[in-house]
Each structure stands twice: as C-alpha cells, then as structure tokens.
C-alpha positions in Angstrom: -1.6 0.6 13.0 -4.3 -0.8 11.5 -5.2 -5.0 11.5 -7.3 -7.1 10.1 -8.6 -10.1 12.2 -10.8 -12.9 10.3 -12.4 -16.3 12.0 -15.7 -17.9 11.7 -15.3 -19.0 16.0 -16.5 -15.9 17.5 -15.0 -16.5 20.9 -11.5 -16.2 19.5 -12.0 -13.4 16.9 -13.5 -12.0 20.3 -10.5 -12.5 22.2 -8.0 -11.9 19.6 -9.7 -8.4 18.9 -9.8 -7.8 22.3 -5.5 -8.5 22.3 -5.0 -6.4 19.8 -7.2 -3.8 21.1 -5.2 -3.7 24.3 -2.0 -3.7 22.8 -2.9 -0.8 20.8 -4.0 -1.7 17.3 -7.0 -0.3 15.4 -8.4 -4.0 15.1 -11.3 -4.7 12.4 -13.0 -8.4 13.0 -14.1 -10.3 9.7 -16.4 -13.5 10.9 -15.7 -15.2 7.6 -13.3 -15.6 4.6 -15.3 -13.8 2.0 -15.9 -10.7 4.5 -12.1 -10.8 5.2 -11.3 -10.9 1.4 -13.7 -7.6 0.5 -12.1 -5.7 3.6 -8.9 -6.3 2.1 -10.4 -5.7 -1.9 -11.0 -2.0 -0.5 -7.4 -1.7 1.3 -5.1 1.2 0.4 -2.4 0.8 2.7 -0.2 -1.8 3.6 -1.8 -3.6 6.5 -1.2 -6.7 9.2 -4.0 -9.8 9.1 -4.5 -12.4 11.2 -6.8 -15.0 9.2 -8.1 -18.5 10.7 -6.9 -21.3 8.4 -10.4 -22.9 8.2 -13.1 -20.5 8.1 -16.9 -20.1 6.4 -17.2 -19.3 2.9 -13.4 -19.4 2.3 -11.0 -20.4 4.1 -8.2 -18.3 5.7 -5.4 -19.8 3.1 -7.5 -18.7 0.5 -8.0 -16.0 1.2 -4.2 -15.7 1.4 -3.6 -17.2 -2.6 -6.1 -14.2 -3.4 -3.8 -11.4 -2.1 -0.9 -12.7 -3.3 -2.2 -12.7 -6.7 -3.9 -9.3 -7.0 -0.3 -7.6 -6.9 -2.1 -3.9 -7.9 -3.2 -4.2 -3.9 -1.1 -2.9 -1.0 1.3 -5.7 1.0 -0.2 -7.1 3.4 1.6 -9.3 6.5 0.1 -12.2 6.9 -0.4 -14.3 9.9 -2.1 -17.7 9.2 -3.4 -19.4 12.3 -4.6 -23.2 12.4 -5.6 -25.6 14.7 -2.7 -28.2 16.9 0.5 -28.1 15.6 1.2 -30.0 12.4 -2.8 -30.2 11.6 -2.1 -28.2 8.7 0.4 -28.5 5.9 2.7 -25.4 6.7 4.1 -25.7 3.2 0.5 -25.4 1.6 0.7 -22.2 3.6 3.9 -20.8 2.9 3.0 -21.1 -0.9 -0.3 -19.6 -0.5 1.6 -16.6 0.9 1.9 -16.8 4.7 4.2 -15.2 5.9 4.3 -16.3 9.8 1.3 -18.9 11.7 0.3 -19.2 15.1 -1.3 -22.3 16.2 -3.8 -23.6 19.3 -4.6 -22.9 21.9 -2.8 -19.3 21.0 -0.7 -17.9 23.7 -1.2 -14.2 24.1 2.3 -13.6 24.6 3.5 -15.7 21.6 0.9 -13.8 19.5 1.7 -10.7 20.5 5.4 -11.1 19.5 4.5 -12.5 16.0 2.6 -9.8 15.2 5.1 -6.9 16.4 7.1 -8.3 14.2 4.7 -8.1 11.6 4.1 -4.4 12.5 7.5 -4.0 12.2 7.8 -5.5 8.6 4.4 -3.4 7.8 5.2 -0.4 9.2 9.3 -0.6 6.9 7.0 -1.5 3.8 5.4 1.8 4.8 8.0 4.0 4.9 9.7 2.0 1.8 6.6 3.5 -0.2 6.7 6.7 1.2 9.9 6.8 -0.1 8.8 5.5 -3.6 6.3 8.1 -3.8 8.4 11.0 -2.8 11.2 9.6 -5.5 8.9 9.4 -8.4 7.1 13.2 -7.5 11.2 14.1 -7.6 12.2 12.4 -10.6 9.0 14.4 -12.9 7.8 16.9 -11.1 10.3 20.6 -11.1 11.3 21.0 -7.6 10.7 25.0 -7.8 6.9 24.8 -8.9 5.8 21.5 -9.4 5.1 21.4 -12.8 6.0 18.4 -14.8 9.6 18.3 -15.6 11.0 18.4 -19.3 12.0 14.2 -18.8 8.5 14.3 -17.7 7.2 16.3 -20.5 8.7 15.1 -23.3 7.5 11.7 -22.1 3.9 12.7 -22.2 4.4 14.3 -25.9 5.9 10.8 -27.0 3.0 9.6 -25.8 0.7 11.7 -27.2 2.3 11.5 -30.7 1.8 7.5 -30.5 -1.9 7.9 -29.6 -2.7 10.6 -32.6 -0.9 8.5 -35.0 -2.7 5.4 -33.9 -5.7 7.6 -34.2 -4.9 9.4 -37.3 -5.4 12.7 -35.1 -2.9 15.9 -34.3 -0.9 17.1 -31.6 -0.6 20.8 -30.2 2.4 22.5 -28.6 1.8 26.0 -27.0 5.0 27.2 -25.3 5.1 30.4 -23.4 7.5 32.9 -22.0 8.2 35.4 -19.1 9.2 38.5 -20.7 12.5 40.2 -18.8 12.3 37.5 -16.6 15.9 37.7 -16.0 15.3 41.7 -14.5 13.2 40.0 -11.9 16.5 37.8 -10.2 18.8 40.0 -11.0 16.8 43.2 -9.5 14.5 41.2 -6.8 16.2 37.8 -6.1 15.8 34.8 -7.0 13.5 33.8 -3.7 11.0 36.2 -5.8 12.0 34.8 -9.3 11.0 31.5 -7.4 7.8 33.0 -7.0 6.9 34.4 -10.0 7.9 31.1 -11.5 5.6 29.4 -9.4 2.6 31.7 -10.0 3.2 31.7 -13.9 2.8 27.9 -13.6 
C-alpha cells in the first residue's frame, strides 16, 4: 500500500520513511506542505498520509482543509502528527479533517498501530470502490457484450435531444438487425448466439 509521508524536519521524515519502509509500505517523503498537497493533487487512489502539523510553506492541517474540500479526489486517511500532547488544538484538527494524530516523541510501536488501522480503513475504502465501479459497469453496460444497455441508451438519447434543442440542432437514430438470428440459437446454441452477438456489437 501506498503512503504518503510530509515534514519539513528531515530526521523524522527520515525515520518515519524508514518505519514504514520496514513494515512494508511503498513510502513517498514530501519535505514540505505545498509538495505534500501537489503529490496528493495527482492521486488516483485512495491513499494513507502521515503530515507534520507545522511544516514549511503550509502546514500539515492545511494541507488536510484542502483534501477535504476537493471531494472529486480519492479518500485519503489521514494521520496528523504535532508536537507534546495538547500543543495543538485537536479540535482544529478534527475539523480540518484528521482522522487519527500521533504526537512526540513518536513511538514506533504506537505509530505503527495507528497506521494499520488506517490501512485497514484505506484498503475497505478500496474495495468499497471496486465495488462501485463494477455496480455502475452492471447497471449500463449488457452483461453479454458490453454495449450500453437500453436504461443506458435511452439515457444518452434524452440527453442528446436536450443538447440539439438547446442547440437548435438534430438527432440521428440508426438501429440494426441480425437477420435469422434466432436459426443461429436454435441450430448452434446460445454459447455461439452469445458470440455472434458480441462480434455484431
């Protein structure tokens, strides 16, 4: 699994990519808030992040109340880290969007559970969107060729009237048939029927 780790004091982006590293995630460093923010920007997949609180050119929470806003990218967990305990205003953080904080000195066995769970959550998000995606190609797509469906189609021609008569324009229907097409199940199967169907689309 891939994570994102982002802090402006090298020795502990060092030592917390090293941790992660060992326990087996692909760790990308980030030595500042506005590197952090354009690694995320370019992230397609729901992800785990460890950001500093306080870091150069924008700080970790930031960072955080920018994710959250830009719904269109994937989830990300985050872990917020800050200095002693109760140096930072966890409340700040949980409305920026944290979603779990480590503090100093960091323990490697404290961090290491926080962010299994946050694998854990990340890697459910995962398979939660998998699932999305697989539900959507089933509910439009005709499970036999994978063509649009007809709920699919006539949503499309809806759409396409709307546009042409906001445009003043035209739409075109062509529809085409299989001549004797029942001969083929009937004589062949429908395995081969299947097939035809599928190379005719």
């Amino acid at each position: 699994m891939r994570a994102l780790v982002a802090d402006s004091d090298p020795e502990r982006l060092r030592q917390l990519e090293g941790w992660l590293t060992r326990w087996g995630y692909d760790a990308t460093p980030a030595s500042n808030g506005l590197q952090a923010w354009s690694r995320l920007e370019a992230e397609r997949e729901p992800i785990l992040v460890l950001l500093a609180w306080r870091m150069e050119s924008m700080h970790g929470i930031d960072v955080c109340r920018k994710l959250r806003l830009h719904t269109e990218l994937p989830s990300v967990y985050v872990l917020l880290f800050a200095g002693e305990r109760g140096e930072e205003d966890l409340l700040d953080g949980v409305n920026a969007g944290a979603d779990d904080f480590l503090f100093a000195p960091l323990d490697a066995v404290e961090v290491k559970a926080r962010v299994r769970t946050g694998a854990r959550i990340v890697e459910i998000e995962r398979a939660l969107r998998a699932s999305q995606d697989a539900l959507r190609v089933q509910s439009t797509r005709d499970a036999v060729t994978g063509s649009w469906n007809r709920a699919a189609i006539l949503d499309f021609l809806h759409k396409e009237r709307e546009r042409a008569r906001r445009k003043s324009g035209s739409v075109g229907v062509v529809l085409a048939d299989l001549d004797a097409f029942r001969k083929v199940n009937e004589t062949l199967g429908t395995p081969v029927g299947d097939e035809v169907l599928r190379e005719a689309a």
